[in-house]
HTML snippet that shows the backbone in 3Dmol.js (N, CA, C, O; Angstrom):
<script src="https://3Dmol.org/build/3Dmol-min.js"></script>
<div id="view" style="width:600px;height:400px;position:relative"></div>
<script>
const pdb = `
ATOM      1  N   UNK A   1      -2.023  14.759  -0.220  1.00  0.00           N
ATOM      2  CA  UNK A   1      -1.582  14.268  -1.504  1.00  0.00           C
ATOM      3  C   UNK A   1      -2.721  13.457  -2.133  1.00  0.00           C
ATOM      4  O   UNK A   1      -3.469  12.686  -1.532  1.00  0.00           O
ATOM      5  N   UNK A   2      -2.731  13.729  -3.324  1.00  0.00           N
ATOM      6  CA  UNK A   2      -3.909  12.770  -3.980  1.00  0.00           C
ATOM      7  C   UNK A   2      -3.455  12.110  -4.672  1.00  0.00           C
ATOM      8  O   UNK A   2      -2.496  12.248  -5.432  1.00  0.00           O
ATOM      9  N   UNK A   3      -4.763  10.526  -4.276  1.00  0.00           N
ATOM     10  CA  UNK A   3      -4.398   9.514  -5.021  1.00  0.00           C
ATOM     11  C   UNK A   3      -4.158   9.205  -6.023  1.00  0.00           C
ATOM     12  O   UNK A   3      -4.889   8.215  -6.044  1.00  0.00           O
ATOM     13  N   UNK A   4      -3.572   9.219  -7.248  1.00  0.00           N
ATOM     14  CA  UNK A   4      -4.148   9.124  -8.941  1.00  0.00           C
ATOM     15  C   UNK A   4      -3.894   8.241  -9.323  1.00  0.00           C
ATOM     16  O   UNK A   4      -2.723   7.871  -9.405  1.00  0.00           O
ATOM     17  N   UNK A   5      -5.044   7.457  -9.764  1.00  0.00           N
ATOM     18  CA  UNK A   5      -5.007   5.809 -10.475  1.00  0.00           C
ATOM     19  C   UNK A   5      -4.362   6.193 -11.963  1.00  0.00           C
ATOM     20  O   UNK A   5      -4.555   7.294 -12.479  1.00  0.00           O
ATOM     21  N   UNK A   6      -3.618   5.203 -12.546  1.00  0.00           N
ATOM     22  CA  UNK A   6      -3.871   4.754 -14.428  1.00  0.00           C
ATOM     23  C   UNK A   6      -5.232   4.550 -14.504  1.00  0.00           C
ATOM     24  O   UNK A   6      -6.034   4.159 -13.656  1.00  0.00           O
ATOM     25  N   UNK A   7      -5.404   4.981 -16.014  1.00  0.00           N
ATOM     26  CA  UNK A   7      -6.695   4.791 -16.406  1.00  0.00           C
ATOM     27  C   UNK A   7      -7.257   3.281 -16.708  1.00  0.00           C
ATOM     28  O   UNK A   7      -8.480   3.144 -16.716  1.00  0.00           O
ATOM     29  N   UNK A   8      -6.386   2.085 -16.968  1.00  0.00           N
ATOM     30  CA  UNK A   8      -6.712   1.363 -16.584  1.00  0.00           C
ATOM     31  C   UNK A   8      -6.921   0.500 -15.532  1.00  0.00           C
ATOM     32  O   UNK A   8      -7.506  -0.558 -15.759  1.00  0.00           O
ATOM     33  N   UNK A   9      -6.568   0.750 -14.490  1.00  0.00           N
ATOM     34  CA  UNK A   9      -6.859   0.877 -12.536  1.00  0.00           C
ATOM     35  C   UNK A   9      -7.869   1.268 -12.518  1.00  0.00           C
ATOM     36  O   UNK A   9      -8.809   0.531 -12.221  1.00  0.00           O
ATOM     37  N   UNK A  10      -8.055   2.684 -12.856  1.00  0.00           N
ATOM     38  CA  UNK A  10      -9.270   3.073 -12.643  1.00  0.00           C
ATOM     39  C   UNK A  10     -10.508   2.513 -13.174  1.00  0.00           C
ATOM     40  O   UNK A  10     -11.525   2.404 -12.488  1.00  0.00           O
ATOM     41  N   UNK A  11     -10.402   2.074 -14.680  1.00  0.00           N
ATOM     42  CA  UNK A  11     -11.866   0.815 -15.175  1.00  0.00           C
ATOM     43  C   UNK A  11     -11.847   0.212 -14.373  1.00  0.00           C
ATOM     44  O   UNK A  11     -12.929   0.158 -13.790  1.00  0.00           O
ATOM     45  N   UNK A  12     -11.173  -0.290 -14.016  1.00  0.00           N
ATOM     46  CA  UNK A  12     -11.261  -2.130 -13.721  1.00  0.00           C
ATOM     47  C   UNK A  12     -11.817  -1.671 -12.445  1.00  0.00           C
ATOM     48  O   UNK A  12     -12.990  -2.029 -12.339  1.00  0.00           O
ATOM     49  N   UNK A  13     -11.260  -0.805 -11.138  1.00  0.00           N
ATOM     50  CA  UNK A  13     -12.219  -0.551  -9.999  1.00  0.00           C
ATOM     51  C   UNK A  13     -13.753   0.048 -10.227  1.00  0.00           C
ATOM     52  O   UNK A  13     -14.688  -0.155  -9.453  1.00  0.00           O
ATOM     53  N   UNK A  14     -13.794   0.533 -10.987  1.00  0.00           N
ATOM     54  CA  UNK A  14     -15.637   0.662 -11.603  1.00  0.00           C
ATOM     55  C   UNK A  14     -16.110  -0.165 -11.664  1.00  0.00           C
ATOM     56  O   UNK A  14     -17.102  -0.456 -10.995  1.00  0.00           O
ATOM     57  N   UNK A  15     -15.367  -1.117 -12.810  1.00  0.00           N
ATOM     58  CA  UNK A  15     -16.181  -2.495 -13.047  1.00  0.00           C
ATOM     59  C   UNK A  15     -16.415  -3.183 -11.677  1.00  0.00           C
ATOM     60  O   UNK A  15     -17.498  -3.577 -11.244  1.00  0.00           O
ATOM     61  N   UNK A  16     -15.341  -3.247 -11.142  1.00  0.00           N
ATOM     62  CA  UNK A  16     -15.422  -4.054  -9.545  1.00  0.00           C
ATOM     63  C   UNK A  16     -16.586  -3.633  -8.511  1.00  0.00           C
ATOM     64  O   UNK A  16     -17.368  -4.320  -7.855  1.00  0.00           O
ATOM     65  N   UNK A  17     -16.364  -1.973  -8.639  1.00  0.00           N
ATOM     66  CA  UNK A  17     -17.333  -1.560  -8.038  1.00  0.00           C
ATOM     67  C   UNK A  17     -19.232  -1.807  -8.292  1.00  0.00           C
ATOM     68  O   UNK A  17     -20.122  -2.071  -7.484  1.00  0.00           O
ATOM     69  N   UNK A  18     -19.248  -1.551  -9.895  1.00  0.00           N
ATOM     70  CA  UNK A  18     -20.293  -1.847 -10.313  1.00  0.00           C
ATOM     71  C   UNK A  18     -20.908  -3.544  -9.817  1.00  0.00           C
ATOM     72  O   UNK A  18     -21.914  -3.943  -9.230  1.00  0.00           O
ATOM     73  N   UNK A  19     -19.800  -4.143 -10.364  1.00  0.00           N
ATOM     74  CA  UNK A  19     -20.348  -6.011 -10.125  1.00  0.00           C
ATOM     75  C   UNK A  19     -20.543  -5.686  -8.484  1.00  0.00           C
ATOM     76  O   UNK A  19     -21.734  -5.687  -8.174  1.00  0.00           O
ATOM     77  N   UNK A  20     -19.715  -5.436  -7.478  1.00  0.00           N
ATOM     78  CA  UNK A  20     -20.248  -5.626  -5.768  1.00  0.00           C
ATOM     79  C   UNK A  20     -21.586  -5.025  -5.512  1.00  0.00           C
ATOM     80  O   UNK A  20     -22.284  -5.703  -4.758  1.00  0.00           O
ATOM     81  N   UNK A  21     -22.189  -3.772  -6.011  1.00  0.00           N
ATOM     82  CA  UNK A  21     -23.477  -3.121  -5.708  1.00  0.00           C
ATOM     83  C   UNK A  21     -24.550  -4.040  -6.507  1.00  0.00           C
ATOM     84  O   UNK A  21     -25.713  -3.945  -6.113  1.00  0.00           O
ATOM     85  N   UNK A  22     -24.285  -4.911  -7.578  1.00  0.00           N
ATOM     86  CA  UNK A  22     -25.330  -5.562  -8.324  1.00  0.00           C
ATOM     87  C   UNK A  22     -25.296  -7.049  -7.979  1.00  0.00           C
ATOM     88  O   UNK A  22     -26.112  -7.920  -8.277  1.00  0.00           O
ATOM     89  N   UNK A  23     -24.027  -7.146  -7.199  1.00  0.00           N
ATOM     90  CA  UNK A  23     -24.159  -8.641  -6.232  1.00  0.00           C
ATOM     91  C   UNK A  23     -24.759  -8.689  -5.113  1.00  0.00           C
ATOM     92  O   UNK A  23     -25.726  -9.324  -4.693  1.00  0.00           O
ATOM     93  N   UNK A  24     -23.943  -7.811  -4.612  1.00  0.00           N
ATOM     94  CA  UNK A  24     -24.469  -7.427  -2.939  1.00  0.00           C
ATOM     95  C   UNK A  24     -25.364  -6.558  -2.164  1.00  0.00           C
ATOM     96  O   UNK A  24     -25.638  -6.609  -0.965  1.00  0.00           O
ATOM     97  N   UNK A  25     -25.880  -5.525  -3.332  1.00  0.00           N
ATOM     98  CA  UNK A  25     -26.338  -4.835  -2.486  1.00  0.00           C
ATOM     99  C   UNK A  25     -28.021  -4.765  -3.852  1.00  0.00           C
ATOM    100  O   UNK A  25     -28.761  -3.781  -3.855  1.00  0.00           O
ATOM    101  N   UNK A  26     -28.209  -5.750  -4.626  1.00  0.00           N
ATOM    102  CA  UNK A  26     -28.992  -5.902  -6.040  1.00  0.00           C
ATOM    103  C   UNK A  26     -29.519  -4.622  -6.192  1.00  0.00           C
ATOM    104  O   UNK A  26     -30.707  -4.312  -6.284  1.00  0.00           O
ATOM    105  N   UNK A  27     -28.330  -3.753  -6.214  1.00  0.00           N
ATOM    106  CA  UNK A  27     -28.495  -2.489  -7.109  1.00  0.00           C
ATOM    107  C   UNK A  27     -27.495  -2.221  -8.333  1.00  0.00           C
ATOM    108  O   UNK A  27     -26.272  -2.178  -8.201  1.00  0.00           O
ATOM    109  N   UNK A  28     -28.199  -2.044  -9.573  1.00  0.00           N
ATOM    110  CA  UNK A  28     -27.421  -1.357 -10.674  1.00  0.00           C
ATOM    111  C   UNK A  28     -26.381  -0.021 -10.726  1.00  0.00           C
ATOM    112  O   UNK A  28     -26.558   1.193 -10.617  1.00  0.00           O
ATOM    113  N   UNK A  29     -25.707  -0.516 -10.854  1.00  0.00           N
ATOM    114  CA  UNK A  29     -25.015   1.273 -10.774  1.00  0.00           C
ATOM    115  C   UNK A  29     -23.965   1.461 -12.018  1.00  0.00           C
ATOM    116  O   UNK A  29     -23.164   0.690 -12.546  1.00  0.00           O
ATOM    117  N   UNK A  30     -24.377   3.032 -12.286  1.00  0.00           N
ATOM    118  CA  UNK A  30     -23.853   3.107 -13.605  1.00  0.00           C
ATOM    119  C   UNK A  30     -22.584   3.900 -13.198  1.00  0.00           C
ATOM    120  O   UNK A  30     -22.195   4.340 -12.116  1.00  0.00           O
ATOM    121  N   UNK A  31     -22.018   3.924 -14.605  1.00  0.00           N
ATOM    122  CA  UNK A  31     -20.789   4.857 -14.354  1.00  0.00           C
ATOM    123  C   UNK A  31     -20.370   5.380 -13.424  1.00  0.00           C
ATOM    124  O   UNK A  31     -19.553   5.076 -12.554  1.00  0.00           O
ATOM    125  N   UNK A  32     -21.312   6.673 -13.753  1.00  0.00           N
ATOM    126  CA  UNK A  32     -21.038   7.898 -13.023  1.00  0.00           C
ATOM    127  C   UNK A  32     -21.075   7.800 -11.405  1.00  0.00           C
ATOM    128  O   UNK A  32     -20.301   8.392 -10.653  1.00  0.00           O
ATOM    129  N   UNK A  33     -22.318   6.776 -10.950  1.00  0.00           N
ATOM    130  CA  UNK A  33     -22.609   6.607  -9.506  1.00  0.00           C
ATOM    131  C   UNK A  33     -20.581   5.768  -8.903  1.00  0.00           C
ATOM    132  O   UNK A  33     -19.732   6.087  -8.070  1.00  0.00           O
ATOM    133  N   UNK A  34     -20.696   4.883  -9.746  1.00  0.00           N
ATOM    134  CA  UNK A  34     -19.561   3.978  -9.462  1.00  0.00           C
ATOM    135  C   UNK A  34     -18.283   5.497  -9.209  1.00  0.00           C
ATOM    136  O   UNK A  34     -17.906   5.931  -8.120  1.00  0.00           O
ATOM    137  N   UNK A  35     -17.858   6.023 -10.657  1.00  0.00           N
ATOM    138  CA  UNK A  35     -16.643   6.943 -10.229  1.00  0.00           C
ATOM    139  C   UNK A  35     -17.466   7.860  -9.164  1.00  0.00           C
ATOM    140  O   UNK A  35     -16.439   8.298  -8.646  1.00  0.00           O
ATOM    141  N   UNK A  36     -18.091   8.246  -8.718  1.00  0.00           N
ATOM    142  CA  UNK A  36     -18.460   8.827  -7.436  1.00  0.00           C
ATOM    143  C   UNK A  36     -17.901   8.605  -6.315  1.00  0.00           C
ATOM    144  O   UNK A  36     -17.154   9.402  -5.746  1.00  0.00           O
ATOM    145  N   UNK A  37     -18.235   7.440  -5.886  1.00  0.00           N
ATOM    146  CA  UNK A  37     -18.088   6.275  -5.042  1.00  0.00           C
ATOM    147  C   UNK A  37     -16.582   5.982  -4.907  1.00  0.00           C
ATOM    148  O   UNK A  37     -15.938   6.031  -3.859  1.00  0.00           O
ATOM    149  N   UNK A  38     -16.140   5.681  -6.091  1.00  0.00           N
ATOM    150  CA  UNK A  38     -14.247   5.528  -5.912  1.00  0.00           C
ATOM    151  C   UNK A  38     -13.966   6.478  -5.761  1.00  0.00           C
ATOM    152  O   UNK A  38     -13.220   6.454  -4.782  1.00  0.00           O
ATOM    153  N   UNK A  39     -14.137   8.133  -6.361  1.00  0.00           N
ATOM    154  CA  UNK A  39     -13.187   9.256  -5.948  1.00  0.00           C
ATOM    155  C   UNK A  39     -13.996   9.553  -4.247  1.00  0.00           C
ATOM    156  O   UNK A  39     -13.283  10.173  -3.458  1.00  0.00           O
ATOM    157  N   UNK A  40     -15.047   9.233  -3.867  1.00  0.00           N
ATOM    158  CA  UNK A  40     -14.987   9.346  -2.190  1.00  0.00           C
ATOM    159  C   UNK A  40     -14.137   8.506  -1.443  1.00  0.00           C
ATOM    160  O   UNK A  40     -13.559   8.909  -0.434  1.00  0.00           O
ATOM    161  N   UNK A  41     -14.023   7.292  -1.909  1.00  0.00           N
ATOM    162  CA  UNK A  41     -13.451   6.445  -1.207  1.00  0.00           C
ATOM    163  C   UNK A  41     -11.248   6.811  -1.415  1.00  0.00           C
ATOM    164  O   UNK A  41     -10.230   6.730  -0.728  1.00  0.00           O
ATOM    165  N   UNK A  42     -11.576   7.115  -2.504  1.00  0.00           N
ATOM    166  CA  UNK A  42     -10.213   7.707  -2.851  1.00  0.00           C
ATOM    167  C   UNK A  42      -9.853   8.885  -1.624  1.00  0.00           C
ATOM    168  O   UNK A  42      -8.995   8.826  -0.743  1.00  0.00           O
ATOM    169  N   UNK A  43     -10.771   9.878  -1.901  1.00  0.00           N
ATOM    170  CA  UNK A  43     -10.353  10.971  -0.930  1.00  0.00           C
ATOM    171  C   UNK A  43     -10.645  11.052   0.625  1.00  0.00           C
ATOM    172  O   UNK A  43     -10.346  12.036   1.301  1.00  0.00           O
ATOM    173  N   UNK A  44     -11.249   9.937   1.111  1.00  0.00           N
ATOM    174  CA  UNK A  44     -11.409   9.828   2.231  1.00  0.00           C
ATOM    175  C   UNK A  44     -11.268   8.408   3.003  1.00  0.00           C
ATOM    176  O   UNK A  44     -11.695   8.037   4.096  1.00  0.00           O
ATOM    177  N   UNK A  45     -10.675   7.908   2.231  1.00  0.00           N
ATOM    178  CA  UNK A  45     -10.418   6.572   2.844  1.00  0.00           C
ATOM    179  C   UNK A  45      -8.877   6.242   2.303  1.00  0.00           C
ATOM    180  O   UNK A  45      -8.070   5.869   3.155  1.00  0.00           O
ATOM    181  N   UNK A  46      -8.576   6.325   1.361  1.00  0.00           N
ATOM    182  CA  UNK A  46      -6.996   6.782   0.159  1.00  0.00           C
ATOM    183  C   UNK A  46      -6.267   6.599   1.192  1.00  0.00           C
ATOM    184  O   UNK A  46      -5.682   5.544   1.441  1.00  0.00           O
ATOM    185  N   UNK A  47      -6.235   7.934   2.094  1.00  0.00           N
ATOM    186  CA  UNK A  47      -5.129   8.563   2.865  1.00  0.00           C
ATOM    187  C   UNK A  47      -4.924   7.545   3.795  1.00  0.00           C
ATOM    188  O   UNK A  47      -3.931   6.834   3.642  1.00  0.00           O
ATOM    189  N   UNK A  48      -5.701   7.336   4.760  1.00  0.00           N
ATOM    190  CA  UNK A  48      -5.511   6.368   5.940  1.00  0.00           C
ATOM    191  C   UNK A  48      -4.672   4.789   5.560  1.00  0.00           C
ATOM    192  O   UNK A  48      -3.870   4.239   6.315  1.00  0.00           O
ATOM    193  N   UNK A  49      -5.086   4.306   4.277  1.00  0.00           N
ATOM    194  CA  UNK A  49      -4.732   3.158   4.117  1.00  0.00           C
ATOM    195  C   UNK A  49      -3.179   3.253   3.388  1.00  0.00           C
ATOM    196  O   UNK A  49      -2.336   2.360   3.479  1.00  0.00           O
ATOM    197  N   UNK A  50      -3.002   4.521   2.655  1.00  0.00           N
ATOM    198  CA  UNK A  50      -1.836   4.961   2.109  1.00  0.00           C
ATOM    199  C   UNK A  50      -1.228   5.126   3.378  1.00  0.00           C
ATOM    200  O   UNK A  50      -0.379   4.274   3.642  1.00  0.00           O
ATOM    201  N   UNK A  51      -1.524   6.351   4.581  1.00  0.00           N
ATOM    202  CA  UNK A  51      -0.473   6.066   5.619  1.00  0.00           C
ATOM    203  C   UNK A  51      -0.272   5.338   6.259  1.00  0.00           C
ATOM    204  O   UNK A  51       0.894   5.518   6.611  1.00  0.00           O
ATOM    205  N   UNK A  52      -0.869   4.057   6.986  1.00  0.00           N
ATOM    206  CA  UNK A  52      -0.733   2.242   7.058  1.00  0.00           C
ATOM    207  C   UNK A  52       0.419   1.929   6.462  1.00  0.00           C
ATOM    208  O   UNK A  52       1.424   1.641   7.112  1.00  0.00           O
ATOM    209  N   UNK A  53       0.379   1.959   5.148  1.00  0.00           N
ATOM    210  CA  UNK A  53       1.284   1.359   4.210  1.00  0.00           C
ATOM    211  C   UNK A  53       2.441   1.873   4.502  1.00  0.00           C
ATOM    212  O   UNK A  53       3.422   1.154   4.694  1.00  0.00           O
ATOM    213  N   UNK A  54       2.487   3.287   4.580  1.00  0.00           N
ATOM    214  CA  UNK A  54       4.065   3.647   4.836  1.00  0.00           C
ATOM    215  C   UNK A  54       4.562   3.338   6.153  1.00  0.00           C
ATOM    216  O   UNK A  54       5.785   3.349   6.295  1.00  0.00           O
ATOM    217  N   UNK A  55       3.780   3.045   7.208  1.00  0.00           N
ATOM    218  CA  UNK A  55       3.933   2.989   8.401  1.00  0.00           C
ATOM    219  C   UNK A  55       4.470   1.474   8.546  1.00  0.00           C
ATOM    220  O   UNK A  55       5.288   1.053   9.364  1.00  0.00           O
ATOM    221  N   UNK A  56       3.752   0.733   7.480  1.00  0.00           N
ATOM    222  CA  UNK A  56       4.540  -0.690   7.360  1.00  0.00           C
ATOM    223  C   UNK A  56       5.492  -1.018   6.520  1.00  0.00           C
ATOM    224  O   UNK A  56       6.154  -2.056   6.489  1.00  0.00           O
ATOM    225  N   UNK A  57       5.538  -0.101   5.842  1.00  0.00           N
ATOM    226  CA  UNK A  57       6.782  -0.064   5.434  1.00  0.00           C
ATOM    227  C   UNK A  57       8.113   0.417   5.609  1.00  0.00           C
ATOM    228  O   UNK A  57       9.145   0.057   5.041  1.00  0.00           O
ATOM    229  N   UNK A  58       7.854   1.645   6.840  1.00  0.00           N
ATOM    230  CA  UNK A  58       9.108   2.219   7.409  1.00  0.00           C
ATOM    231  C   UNK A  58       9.241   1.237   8.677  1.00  0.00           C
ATOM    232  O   UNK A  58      10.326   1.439   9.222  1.00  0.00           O
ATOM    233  N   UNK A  59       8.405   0.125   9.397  1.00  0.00           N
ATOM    234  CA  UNK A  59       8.333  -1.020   9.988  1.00  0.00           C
ATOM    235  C   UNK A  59       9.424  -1.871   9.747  1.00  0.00           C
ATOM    236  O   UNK A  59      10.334  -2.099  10.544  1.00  0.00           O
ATOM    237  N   UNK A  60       9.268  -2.435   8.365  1.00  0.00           N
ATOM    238  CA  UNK A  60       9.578  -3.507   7.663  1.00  0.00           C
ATOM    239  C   UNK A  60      11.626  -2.901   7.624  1.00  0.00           C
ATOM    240  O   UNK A  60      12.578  -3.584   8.005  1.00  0.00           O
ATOM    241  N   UNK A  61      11.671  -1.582   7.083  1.00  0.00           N
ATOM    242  CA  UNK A  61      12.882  -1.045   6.579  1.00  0.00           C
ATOM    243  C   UNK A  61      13.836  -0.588   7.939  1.00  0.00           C
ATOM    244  O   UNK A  61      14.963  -0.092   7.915  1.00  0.00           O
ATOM    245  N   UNK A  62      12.894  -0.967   9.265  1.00  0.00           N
ATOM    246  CA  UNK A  62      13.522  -0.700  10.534  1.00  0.00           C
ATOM    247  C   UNK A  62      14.394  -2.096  10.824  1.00  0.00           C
ATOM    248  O   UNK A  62      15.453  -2.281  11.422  1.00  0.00           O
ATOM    249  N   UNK A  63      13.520  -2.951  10.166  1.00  0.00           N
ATOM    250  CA  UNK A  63      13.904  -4.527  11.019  1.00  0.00           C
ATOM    251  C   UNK A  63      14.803  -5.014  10.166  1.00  0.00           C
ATOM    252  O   UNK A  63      15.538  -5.936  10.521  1.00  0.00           O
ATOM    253  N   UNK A  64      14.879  -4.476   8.926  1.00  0.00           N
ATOM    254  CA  UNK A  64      15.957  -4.874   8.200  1.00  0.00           C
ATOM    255  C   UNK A  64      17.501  -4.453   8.610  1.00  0.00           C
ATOM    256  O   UNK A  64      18.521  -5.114   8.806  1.00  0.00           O
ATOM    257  N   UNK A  65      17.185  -3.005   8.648  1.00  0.00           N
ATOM    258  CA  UNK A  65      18.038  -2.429   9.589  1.00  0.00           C
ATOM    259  C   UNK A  65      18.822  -2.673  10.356  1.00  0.00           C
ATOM    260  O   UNK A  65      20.028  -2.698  10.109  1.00  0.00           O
ATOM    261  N   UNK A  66      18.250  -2.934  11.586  1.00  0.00           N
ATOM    262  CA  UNK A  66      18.411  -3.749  12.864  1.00  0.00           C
ATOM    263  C   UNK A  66      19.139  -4.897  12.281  1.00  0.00           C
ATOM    264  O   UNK A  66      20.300  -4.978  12.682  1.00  0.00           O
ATOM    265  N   UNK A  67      18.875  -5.537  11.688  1.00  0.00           N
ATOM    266  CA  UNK A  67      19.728  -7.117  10.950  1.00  0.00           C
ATOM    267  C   UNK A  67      20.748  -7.078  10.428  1.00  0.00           C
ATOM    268  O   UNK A  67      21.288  -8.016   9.842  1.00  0.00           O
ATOM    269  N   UNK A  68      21.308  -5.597  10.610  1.00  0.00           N
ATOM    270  CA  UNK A  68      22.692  -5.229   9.611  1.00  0.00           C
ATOM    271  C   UNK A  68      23.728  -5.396   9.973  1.00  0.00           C
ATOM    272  O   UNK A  68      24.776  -5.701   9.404  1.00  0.00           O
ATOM    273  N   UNK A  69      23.306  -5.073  11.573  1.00  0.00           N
ATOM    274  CA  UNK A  69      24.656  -5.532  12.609  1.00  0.00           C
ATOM    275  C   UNK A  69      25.158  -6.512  12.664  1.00  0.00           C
ATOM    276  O   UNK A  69      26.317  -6.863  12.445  1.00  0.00           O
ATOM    277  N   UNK A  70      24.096  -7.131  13.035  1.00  0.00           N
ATOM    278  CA  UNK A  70      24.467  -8.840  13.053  1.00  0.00           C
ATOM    279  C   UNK A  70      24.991  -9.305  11.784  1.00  0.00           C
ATOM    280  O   UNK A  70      26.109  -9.785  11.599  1.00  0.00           O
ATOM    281  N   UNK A  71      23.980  -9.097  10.840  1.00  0.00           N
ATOM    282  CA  UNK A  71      24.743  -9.366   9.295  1.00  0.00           C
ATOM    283  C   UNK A  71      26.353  -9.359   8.891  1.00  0.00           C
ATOM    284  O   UNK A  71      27.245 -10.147   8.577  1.00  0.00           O
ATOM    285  N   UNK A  72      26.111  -7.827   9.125  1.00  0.00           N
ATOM    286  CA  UNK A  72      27.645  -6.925   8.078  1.00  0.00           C
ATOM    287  C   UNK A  72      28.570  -7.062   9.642  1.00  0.00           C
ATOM    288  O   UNK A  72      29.793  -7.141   9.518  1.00  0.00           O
ATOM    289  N   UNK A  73      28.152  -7.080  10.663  1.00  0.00           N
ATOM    290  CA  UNK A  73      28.873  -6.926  11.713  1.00  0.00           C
ATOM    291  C   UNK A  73      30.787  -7.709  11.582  1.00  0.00           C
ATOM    292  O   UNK A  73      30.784  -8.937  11.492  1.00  0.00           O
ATOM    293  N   UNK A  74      32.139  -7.065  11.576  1.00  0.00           N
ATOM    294  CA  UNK A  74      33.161  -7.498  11.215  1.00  0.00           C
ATOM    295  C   UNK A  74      34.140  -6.846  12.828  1.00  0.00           C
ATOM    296  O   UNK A  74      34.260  -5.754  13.384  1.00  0.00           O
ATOM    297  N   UNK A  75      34.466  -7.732  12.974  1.00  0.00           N
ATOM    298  CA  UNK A  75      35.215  -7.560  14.677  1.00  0.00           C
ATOM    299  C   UNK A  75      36.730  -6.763  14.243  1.00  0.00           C
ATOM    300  O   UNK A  75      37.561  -6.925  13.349  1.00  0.00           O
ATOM    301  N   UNK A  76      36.575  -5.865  15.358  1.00  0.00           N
ATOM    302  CA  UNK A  76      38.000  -4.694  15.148  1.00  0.00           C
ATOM    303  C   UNK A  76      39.314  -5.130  15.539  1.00  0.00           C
ATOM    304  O   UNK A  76      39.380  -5.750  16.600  1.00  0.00           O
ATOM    305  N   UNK A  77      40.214  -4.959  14.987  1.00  0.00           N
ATOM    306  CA  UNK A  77      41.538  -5.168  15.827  1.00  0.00           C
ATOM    307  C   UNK A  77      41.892  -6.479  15.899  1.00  0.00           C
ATOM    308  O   UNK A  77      42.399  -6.902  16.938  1.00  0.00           O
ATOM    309  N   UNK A  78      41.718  -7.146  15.025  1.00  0.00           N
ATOM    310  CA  UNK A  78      41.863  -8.569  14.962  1.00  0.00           C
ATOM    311  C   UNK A  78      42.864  -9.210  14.344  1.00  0.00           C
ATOM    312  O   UNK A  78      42.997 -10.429  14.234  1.00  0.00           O
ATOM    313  N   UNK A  79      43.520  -8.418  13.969  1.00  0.00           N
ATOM    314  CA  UNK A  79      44.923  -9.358  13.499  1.00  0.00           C
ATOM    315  C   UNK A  79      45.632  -9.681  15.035  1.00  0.00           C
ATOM    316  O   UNK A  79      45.690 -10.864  15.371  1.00  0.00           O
ATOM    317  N   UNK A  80      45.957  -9.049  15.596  1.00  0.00           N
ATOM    318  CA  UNK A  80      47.005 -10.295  16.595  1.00  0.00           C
ATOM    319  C   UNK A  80      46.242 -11.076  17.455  1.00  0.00           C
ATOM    320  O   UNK A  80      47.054 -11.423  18.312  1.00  0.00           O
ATOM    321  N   UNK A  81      45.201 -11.542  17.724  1.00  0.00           N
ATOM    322  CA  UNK A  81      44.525 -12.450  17.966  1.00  0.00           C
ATOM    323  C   UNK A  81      44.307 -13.730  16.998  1.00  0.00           C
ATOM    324  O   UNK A  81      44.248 -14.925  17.290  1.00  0.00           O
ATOM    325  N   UNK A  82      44.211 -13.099  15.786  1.00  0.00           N
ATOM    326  CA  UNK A  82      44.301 -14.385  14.592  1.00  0.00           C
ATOM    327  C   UNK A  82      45.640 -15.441  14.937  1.00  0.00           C
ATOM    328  O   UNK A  82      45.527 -16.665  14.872  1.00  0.00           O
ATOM    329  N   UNK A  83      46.768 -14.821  15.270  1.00  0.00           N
ATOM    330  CA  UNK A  83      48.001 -15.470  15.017  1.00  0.00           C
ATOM    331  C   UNK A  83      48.412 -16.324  15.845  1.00  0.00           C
ATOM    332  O   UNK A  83      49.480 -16.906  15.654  1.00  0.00           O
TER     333      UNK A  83
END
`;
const viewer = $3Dmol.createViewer("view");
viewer.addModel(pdb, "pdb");
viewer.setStyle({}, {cartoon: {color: "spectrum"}});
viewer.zoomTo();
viewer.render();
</script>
């Protein structure tokens, strides 16, 4: 599945990208080098951190889960014990 940014996601990681190579690495980089660089990192790095995410998130939606019992949990057969 491919990643697809909004087009404004997508500036703003250029720009980001551009400012880190002219901070850190005191190289200029234009445009084109920058969207290079994000659609590699998109298509080969995208996936792994996208499946992480779901992996922490079907994590997260387990433990909630699990908390339901205890939560919603309502005891059976309980009227002649009430009385």
């Amino acid at each position: 599945m491919a990643i697809k940014l909004n087009k404004e996601v997508e500036q703003r990681l250029l720009g980001s990208i551009q400012r880190y190579c002219a901070e850190n690495m005191d190289e200029e980089v234009g445009e084109l080098k920058a969207r290079l660089l994000l659609d590699y990192c998109l298509r080969e790095i995208g996936p792994s951190v996208y499946n992480q995410a779901i992996l922490d998130a079907q994590a997260a939606m387990q433990d909630k889960i699990a908390e339901i019992e205890t939560i919603c949990y309502e005891s059976e057969f309980s009227y002649w014990t009430k009385k």
